[in-house]
PyMOL Python script that loads the backbone (N, CA, C, O; Angstrom):
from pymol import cmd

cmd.read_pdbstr("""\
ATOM      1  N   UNK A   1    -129.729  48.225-101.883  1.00  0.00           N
ATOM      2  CA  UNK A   1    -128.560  48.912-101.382  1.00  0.00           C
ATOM      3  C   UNK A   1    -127.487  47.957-100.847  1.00  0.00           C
ATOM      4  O   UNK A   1    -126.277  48.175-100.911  1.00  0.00           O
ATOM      5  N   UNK A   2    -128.219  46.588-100.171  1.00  0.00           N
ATOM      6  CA  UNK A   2    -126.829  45.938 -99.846  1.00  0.00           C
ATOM      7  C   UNK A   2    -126.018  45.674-100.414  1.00  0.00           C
ATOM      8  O   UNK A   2    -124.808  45.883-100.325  1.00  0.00           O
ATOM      9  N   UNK A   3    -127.202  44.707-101.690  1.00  0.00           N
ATOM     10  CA  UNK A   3    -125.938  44.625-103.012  1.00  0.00           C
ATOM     11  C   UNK A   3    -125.211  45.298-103.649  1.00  0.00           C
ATOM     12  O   UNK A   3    -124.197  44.804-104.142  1.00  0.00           O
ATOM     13  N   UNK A   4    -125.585  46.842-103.844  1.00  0.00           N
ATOM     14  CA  UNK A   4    -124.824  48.067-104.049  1.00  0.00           C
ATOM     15  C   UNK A   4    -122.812  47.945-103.380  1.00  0.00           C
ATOM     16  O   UNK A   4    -121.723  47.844-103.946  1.00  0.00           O
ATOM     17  N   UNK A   5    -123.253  48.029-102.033  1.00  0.00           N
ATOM     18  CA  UNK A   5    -122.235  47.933-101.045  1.00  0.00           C
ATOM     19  C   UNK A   5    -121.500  46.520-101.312  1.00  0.00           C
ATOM     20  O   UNK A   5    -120.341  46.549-101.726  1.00  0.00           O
ATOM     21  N   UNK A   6    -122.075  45.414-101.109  1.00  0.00           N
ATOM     22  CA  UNK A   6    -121.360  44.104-101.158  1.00  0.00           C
ATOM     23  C   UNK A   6    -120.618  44.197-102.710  1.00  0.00           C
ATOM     24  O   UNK A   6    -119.748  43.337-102.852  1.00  0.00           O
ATOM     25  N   UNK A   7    -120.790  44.961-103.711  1.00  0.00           N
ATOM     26  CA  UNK A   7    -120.264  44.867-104.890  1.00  0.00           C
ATOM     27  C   UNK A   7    -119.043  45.688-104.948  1.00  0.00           C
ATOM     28  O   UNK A   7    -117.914  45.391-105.339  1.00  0.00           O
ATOM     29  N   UNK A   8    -119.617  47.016-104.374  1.00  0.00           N
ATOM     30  CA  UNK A   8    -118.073  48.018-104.098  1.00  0.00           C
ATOM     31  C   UNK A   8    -116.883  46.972-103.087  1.00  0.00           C
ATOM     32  O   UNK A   8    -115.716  46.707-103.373  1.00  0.00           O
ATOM     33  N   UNK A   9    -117.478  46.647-102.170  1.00  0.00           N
ATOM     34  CA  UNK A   9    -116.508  45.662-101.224  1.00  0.00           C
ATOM     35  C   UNK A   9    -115.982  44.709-102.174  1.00  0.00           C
ATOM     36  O   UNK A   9    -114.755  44.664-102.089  1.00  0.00           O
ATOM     37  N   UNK A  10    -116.470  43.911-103.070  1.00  0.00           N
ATOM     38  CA  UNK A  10    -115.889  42.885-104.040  1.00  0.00           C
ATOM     39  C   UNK A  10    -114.677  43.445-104.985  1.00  0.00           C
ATOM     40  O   UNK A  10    -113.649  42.885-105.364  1.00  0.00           O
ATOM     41  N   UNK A  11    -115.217  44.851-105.239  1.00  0.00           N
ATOM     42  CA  UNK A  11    -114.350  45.594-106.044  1.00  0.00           C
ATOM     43  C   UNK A  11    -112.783  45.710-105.500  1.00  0.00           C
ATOM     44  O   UNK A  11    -111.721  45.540-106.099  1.00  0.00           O
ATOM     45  N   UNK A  12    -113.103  46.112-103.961  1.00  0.00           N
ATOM     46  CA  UNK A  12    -111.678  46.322-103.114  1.00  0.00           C
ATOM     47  C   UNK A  12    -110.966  45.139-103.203  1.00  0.00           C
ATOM     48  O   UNK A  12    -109.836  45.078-103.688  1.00  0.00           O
ATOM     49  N   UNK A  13    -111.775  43.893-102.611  1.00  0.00           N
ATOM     50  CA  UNK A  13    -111.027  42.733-102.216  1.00  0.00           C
ATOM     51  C   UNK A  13    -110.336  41.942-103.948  1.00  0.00           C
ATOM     52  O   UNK A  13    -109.319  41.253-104.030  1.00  0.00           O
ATOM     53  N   UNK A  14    -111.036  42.235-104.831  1.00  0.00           N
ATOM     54  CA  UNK A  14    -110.270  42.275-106.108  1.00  0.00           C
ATOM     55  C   UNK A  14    -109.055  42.909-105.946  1.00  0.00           C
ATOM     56  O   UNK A  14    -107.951  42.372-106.030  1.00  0.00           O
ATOM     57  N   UNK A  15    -109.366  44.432-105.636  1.00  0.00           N
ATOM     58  CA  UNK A  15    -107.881  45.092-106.023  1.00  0.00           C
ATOM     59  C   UNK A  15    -106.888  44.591-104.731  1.00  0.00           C
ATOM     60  O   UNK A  15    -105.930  44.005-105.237  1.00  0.00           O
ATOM     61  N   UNK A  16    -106.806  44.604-103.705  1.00  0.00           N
ATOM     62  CA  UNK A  16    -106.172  43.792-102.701  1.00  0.00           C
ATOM     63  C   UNK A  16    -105.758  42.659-103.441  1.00  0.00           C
ATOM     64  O   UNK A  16    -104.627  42.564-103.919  1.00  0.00           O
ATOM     65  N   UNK A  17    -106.708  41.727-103.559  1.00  0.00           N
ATOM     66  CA  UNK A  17    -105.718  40.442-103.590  1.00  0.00           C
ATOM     67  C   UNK A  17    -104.799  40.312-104.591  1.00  0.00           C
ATOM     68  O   UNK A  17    -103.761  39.650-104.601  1.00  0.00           O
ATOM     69  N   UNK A  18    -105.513  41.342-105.837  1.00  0.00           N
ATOM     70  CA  UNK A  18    -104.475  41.287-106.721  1.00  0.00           C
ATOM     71  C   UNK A  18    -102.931  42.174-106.416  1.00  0.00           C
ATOM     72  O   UNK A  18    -101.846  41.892-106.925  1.00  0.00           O
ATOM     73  N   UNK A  19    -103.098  42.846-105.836  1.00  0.00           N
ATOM     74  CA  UNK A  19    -101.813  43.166-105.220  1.00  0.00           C
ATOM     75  C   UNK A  19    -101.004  42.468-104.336  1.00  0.00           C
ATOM     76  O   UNK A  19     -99.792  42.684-104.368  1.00  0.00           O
ATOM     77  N   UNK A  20    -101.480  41.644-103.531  1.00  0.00           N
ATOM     78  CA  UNK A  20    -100.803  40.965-102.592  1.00  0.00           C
ATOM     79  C   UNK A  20    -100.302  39.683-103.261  1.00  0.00           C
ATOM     80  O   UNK A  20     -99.427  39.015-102.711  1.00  0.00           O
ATOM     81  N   UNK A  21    -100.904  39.274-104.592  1.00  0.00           N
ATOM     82  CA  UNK A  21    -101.009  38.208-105.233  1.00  0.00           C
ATOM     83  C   UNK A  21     -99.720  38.655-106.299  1.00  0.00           C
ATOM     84  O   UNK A  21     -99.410  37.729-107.048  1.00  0.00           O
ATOM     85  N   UNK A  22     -98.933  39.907-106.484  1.00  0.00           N
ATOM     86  CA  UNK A  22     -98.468  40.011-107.079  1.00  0.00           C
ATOM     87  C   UNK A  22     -96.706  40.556-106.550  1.00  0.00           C
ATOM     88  O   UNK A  22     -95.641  40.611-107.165  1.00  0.00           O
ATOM     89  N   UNK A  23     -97.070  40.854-105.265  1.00  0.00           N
ATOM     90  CA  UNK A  23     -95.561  40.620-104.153  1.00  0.00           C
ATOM     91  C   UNK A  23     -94.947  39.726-104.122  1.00  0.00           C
ATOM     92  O   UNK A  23     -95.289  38.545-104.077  1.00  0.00           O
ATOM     93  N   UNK A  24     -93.688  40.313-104.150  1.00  0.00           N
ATOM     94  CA  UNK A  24     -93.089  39.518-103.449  1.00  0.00           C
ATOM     95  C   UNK A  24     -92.724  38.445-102.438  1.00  0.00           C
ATOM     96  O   UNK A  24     -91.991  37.456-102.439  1.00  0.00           O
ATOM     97  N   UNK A  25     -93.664  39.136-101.437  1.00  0.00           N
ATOM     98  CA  UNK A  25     -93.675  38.494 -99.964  1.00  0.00           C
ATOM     99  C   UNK A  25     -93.874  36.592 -99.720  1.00  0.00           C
ATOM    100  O   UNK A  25     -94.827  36.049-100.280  1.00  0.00           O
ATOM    101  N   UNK A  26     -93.065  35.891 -99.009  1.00  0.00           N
ATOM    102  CA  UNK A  26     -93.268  34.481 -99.166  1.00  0.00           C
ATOM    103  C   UNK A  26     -94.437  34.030 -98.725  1.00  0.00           C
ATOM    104  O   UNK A  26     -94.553  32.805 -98.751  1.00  0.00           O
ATOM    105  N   UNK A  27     -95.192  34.545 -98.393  1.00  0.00           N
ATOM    106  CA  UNK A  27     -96.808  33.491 -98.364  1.00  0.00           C
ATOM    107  C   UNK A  27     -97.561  33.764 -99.647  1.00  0.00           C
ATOM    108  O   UNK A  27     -98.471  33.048-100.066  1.00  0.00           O
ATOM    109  N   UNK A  28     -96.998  35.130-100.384  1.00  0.00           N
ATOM    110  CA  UNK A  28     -97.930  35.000-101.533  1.00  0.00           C
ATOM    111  C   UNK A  28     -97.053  34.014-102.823  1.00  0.00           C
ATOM    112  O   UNK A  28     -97.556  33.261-103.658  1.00  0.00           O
ATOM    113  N   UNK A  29     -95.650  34.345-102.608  1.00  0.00           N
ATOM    114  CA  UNK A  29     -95.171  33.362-103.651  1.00  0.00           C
ATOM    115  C   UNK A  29     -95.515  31.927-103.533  1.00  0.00           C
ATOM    116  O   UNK A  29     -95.316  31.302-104.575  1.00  0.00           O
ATOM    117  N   UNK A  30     -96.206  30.898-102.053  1.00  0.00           N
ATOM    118  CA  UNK A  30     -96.601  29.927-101.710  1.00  0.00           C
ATOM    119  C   UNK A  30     -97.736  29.876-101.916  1.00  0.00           C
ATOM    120  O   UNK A  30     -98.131  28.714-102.003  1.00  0.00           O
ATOM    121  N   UNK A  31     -98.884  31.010-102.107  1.00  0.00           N
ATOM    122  CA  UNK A  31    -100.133  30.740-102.844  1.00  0.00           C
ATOM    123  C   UNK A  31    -100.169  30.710-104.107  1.00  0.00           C
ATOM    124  O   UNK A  31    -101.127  30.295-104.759  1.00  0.00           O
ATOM    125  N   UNK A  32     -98.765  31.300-104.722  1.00  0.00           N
ATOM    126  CA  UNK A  32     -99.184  31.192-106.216  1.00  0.00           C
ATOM    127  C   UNK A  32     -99.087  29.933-106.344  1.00  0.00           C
ATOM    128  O   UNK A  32     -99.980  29.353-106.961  1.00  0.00           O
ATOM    129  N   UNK A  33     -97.628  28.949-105.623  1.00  0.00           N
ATOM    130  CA  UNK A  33     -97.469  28.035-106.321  1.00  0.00           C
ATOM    131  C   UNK A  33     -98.767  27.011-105.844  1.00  0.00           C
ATOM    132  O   UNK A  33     -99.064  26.087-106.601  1.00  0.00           O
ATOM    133  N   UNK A  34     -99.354  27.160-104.860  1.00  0.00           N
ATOM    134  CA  UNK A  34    -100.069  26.714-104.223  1.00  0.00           C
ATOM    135  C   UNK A  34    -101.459  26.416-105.336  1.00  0.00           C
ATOM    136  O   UNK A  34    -101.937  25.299-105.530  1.00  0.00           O
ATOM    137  N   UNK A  35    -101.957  27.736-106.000  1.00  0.00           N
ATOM    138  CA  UNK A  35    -102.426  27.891-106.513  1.00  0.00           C
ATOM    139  C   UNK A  35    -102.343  27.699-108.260  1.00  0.00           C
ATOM    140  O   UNK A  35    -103.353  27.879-108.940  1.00  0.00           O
ATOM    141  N   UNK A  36    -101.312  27.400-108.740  1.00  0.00           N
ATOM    142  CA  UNK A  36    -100.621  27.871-109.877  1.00  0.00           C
ATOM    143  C   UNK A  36    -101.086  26.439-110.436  1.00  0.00           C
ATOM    144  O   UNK A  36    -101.279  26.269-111.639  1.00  0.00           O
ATOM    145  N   UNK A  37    -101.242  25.485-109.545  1.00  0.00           N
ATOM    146  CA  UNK A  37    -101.581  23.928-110.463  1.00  0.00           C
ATOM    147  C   UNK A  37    -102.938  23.926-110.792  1.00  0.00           C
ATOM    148  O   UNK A  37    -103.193  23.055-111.624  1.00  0.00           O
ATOM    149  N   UNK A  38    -103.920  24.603-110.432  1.00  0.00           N
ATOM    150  CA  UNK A  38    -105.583  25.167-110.401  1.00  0.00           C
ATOM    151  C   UNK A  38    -105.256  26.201-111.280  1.00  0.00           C
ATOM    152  O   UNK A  38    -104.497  27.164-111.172  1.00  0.00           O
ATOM    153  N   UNK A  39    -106.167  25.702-112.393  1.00  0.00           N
ATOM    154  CA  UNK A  39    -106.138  27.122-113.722  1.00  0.00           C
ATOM    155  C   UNK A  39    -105.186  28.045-113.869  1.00  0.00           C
ATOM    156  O   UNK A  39    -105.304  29.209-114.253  1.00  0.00           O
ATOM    157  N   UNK A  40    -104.155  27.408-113.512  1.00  0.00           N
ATOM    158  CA  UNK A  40    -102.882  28.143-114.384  1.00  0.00           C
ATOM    159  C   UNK A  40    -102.680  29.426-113.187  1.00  0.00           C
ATOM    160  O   UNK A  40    -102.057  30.425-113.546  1.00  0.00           O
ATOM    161  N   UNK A  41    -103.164  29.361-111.932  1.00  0.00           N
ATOM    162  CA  UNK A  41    -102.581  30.797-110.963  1.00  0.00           C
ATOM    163  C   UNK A  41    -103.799  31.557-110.853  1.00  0.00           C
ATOM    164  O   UNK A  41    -103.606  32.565-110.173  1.00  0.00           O
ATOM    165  N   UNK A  42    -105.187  31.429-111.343  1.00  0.00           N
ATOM    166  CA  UNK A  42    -106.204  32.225-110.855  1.00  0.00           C
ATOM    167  C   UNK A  42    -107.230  31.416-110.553  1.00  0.00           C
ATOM    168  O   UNK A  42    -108.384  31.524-110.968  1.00  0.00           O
ATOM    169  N   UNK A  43    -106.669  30.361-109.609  1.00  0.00           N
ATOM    170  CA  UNK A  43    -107.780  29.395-109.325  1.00  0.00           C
ATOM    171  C   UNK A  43    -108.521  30.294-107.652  1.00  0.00           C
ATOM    172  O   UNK A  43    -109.602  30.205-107.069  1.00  0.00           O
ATOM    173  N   UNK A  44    -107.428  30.988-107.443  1.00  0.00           N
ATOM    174  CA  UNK A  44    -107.649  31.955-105.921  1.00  0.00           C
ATOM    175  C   UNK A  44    -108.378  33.151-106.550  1.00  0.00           C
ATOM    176  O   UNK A  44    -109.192  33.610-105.749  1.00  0.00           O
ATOM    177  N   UNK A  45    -108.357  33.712-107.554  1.00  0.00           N
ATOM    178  CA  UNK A  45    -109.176  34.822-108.511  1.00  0.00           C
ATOM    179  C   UNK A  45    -110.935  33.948-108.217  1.00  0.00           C
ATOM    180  O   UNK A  45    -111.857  34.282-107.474  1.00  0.00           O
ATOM    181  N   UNK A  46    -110.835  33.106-108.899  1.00  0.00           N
ATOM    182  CA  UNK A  46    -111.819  31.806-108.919  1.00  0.00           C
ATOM    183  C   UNK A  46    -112.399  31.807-107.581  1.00  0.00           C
ATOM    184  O   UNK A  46    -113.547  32.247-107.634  1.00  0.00           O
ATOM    185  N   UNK A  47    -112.110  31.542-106.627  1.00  0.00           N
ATOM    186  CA  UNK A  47    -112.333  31.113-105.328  1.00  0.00           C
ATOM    187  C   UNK A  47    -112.764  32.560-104.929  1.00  0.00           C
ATOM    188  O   UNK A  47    -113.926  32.541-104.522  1.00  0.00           O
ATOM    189  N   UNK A  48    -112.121  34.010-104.907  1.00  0.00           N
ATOM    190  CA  UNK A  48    -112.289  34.874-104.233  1.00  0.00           C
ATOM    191  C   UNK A  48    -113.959  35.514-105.077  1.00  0.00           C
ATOM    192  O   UNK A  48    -114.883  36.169-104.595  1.00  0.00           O
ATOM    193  N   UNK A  49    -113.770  35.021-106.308  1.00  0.00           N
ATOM    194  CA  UNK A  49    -115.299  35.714-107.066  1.00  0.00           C
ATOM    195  C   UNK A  49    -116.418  34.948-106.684  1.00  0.00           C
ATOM    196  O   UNK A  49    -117.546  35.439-106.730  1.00  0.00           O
ATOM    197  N   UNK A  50    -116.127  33.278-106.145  1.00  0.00           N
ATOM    198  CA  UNK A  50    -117.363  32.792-106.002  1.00  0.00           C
ATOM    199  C   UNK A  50    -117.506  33.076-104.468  1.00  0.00           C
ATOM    200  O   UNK A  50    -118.536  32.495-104.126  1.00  0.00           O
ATOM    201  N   UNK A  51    -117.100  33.529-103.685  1.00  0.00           N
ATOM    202  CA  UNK A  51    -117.508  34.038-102.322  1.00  0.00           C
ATOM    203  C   UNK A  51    -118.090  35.551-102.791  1.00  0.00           C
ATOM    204  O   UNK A  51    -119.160  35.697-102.200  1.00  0.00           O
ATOM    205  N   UNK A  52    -117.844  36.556-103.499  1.00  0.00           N
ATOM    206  CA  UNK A  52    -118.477  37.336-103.991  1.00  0.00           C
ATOM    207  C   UNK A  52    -120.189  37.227-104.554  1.00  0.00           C
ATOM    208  O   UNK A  52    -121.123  37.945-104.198  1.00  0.00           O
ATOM    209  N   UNK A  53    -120.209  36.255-105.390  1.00  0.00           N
ATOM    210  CA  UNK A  53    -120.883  35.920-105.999  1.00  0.00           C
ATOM    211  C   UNK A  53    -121.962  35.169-104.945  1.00  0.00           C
ATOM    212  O   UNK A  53    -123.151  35.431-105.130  1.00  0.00           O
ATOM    213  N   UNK A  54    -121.601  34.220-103.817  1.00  0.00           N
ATOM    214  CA  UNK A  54    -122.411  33.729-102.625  1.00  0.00           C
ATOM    215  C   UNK A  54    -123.253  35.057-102.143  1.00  0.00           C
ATOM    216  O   UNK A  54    -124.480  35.150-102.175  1.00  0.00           O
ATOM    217  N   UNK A  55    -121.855  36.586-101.457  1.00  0.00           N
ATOM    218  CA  UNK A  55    -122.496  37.021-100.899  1.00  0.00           C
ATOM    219  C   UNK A  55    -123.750  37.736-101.452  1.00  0.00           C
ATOM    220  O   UNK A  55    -124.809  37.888-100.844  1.00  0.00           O
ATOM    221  N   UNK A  56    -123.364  38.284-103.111  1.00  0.00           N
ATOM    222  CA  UNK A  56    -124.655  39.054-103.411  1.00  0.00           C
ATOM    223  C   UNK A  56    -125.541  38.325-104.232  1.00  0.00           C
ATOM    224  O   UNK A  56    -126.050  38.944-105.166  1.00  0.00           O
ATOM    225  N   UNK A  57    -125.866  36.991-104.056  1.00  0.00           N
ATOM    226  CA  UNK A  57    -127.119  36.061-103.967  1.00  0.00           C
ATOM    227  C   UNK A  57    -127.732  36.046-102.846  1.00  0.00           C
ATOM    228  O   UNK A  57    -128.955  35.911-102.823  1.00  0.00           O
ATOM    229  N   UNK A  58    -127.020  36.179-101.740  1.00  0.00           N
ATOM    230  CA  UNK A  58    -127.604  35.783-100.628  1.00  0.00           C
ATOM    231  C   UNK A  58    -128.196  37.089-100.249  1.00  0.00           C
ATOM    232  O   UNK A  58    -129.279  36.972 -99.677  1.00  0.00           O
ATOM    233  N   UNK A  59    -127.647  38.661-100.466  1.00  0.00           N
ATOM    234  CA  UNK A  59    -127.720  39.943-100.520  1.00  0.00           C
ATOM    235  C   UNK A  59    -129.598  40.056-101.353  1.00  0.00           C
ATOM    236  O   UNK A  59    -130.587  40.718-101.035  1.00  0.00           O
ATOM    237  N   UNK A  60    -129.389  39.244-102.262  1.00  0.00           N
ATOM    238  CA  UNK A  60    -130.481  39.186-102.971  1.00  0.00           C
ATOM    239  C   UNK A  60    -131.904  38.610-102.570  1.00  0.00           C
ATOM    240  O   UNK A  60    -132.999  38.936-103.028  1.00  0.00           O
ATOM    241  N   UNK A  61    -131.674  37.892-101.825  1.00  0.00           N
ATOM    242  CA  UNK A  61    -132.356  36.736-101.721  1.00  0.00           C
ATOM    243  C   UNK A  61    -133.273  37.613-100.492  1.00  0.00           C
ATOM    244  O   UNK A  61    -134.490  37.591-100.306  1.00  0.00           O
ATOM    245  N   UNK A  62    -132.118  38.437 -99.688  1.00  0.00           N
ATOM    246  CA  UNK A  62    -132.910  39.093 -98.562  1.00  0.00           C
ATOM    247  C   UNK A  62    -132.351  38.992 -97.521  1.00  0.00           C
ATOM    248  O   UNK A  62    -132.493  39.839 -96.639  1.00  0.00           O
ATOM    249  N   UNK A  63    -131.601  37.950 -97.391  1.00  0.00           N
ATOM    250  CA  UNK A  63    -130.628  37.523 -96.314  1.00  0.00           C
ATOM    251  C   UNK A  63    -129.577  38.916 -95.508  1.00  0.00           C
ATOM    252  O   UNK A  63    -128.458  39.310 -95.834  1.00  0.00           O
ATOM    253  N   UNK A  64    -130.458  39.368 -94.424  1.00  0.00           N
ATOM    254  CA  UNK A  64    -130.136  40.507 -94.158  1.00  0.00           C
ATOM    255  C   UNK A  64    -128.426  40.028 -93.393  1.00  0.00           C
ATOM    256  O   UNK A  64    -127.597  40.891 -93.681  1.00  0.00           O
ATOM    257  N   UNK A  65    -127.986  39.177 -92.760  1.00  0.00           N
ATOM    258  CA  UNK A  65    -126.527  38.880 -92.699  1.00  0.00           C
ATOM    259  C   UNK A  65    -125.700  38.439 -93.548  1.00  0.00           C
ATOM    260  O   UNK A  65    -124.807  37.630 -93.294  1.00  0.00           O
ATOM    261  N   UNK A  66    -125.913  38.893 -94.530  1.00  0.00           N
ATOM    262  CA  UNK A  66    -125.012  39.215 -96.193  1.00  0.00           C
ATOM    263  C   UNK A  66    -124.233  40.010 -95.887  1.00  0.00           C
ATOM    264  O   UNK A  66    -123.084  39.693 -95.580  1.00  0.00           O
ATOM    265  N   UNK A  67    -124.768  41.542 -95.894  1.00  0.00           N
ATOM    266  CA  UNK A  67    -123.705  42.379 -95.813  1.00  0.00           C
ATOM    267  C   UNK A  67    -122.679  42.460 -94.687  1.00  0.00           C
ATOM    268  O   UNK A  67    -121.489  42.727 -94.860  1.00  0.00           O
ATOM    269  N   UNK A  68    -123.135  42.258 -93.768  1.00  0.00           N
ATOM    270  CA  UNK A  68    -122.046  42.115 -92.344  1.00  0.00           C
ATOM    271  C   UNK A  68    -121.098  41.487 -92.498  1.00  0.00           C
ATOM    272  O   UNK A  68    -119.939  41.894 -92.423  1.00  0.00           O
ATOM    273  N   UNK A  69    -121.590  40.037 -92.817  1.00  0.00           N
ATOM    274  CA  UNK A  69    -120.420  39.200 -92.997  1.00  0.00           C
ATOM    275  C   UNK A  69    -119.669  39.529 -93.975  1.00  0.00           C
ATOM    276  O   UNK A  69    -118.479  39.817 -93.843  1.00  0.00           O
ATOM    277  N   UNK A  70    -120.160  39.520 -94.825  1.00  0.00           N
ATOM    278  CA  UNK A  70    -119.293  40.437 -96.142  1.00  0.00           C
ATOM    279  C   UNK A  70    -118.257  41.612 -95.744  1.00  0.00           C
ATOM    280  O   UNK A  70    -117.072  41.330 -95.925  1.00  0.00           O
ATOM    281  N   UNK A  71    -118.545  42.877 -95.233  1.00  0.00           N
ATOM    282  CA  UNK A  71    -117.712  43.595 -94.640  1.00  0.00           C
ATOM    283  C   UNK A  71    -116.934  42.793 -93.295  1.00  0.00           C
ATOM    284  O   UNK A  71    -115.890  43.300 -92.885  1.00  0.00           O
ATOM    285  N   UNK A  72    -117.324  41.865 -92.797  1.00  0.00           N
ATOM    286  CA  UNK A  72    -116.333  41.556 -92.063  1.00  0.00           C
ATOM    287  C   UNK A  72    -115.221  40.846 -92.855  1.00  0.00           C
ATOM    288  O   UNK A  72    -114.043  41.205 -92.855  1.00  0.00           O
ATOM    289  N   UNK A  73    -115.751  39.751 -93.562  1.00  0.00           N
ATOM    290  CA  UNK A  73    -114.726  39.306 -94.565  1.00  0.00           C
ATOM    291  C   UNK A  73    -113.872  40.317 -95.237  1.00  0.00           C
ATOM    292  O   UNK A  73    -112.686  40.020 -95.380  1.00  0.00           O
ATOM    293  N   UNK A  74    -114.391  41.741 -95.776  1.00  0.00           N
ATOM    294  CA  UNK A  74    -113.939  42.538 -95.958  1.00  0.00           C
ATOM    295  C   UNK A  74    -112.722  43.169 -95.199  1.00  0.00           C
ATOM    296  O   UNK A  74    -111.737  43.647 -95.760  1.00  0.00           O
ATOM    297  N   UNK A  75    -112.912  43.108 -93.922  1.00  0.00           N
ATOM    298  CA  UNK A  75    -112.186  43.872 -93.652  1.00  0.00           C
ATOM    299  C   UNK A  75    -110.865  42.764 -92.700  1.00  0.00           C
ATOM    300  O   UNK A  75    -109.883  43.159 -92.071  1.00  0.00           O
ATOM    301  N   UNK A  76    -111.197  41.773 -92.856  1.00  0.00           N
ATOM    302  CA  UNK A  76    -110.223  40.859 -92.820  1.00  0.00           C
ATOM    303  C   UNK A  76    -109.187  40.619 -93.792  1.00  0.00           C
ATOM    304  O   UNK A  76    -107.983  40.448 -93.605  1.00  0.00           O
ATOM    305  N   UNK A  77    -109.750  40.631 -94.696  1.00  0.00           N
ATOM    306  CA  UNK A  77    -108.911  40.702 -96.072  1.00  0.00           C
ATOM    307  C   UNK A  77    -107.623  41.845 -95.899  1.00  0.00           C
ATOM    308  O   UNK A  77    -106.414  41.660 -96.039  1.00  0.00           O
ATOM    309  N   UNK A  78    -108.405  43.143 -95.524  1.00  0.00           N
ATOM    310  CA  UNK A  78    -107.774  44.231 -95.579  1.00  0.00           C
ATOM    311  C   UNK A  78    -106.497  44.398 -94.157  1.00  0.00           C
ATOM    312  O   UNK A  78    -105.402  44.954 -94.069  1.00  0.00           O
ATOM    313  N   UNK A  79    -107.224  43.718 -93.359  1.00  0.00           N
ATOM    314  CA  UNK A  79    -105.942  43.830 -92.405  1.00  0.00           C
ATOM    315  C   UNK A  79    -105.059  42.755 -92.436  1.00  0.00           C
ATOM    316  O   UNK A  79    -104.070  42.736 -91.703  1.00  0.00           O
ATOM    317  N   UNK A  80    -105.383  41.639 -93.404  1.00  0.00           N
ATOM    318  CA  UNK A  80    -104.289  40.448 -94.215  1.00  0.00           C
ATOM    319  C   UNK A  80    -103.337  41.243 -94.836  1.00  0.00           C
ATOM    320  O   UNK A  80    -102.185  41.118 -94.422  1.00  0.00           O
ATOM    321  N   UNK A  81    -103.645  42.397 -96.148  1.00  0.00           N
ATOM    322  CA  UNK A  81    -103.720  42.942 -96.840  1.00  0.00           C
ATOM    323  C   UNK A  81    -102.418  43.771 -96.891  1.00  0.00           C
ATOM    324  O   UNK A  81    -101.489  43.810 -97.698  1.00  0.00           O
ATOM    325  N   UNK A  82    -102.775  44.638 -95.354  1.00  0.00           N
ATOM    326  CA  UNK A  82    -102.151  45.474 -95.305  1.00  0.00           C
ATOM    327  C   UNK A  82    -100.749  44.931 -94.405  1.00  0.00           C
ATOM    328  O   UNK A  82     -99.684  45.548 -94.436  1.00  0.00           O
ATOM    329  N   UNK A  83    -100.952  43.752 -93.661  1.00  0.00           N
ATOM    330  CA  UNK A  83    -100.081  43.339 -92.877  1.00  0.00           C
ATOM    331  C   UNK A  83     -98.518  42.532 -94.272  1.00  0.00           C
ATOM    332  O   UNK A  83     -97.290  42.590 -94.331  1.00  0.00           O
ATOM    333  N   UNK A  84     -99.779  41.812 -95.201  1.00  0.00           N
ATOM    334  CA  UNK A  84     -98.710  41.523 -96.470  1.00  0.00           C
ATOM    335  C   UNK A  84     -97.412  42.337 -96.963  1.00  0.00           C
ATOM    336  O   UNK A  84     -96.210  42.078 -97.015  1.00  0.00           O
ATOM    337  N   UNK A  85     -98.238  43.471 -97.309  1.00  0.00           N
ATOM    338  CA  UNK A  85     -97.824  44.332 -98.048  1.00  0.00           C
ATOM    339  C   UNK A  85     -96.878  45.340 -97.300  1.00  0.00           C
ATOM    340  O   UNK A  85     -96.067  45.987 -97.962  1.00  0.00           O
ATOM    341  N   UNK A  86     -96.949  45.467 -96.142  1.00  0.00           N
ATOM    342  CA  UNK A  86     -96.240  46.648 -95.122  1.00  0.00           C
ATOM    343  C   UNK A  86     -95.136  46.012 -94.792  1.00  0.00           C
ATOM    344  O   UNK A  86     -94.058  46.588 -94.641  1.00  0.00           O
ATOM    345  N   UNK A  87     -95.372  44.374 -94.610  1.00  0.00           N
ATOM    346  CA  UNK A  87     -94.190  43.355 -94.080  1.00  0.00           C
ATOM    347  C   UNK A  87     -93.914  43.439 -93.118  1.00  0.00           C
ATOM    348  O   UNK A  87     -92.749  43.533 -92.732  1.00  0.00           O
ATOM    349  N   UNK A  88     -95.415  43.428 -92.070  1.00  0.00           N
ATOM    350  CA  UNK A  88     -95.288  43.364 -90.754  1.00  0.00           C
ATOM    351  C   UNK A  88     -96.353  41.854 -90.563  1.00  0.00           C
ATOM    352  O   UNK A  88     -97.333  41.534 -89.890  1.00  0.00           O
ATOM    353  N   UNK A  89     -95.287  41.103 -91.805  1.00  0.00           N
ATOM    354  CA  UNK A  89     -95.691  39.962 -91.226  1.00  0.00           C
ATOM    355  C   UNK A  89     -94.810  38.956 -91.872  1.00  0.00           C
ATOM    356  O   UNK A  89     -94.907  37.767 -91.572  1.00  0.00           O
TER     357      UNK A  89
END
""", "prot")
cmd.dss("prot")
cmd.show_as("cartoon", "prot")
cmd.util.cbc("prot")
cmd.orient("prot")
């Protein structure tokens, strides 16, 4: 079941970043470029799947502070996310 959950959460933080990754807003136009010399602009795609990929190995493995941290990362993302995108930041 954790991994269940840690996968739906991967799902969100996909659709998030790809939205925030696709604003306007000047910290994301500074990650693209930031990013844009690393595989052509999805080197942060890259980076955000292998923290995915950490948590549901570790989800696997048994490592019962997988999912926590995961939803906390989660929900950090999301109040990044939403602060991006609202432009209350």
């Amino acid at each position: 079941m954790p991994t269940f959950i840690i996968f739906l959460c991967g799902i969100a933080n996909f659709a998030l970043h790809k939205a925030t990754m696709e604003s306007d807003h000047p910290m994301a136009l500074q990650m693209r470029a930031a990013f844009g010399r690393f595989m052509g602009g999805y080197g942060s795609y890259l980076l955000e799947f292998l923290i995915l990929l950490s948590a549901l190995s570790f989800a696997a493995l048994g490592y019962t502070i997988a999912l926590p941290s995961y939803l906390v990362y989660t929900g950090m993302n999301a109040l990044a996310g939403w602060a991006i995108l609202t432009g209350k930041i």
